[in-house]
Residue, then its C-alpha position, 0 to 999 in steps of 0.5 A: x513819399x511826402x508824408x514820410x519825408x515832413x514828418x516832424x522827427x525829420x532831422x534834414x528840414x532845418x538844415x534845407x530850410x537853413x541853406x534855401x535861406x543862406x542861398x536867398x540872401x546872399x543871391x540878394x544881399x551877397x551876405x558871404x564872403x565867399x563860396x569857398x570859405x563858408x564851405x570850409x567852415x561846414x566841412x570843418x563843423x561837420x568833420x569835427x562833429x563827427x570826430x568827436x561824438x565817435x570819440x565821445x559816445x562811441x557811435x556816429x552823430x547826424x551832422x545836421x547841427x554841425x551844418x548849421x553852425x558851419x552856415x553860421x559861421x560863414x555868415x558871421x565871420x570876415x576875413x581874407x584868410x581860411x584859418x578863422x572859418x576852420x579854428x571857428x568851429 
């Protein structure tokens, strides 16, 4: 079961790896804004990622990408409003 979960084609590790980093650092540095709306960046990231490469390539699109840039933005944008995490996608 290990073996076949770290292979290295496996697209899910940089995504835990990403969020066990984001957990960590906020738990000890409180580096979000807040639950809320770094969730809504990812769901927008992922939302529009998977929008767009059924449009595009016609067929469905792992979002492991698409939730890094969701973190990311969560991290890298400050504000009281929920409009910048969702158009920063």
């Amino acid at each position: 079961m290990a073996a076949k979960f770290f292979r290295p084609d496996n697209r899910l590790l940089p995504p835990l790896l990403i969020t066990s980093i984001l957990i960590t650092a906020h738990l000890t540095f409180g580096i979000l804004e807040a639950y809320e709306r770094t969730a809504v960046a990812i769901v927008t990231a992922i939302v529009a990622e998977l929008a767009l490469g059924r449009i595009t390539y016609g067929k469905w699109l792992h979002p492991a990408s698409a939730y890094i840039t969701g973190i990311s933005v969560g991290i890298l944008v400050r504000s009281p409003f929920l409009w910048p995490y969702f158009f920063a996608r």
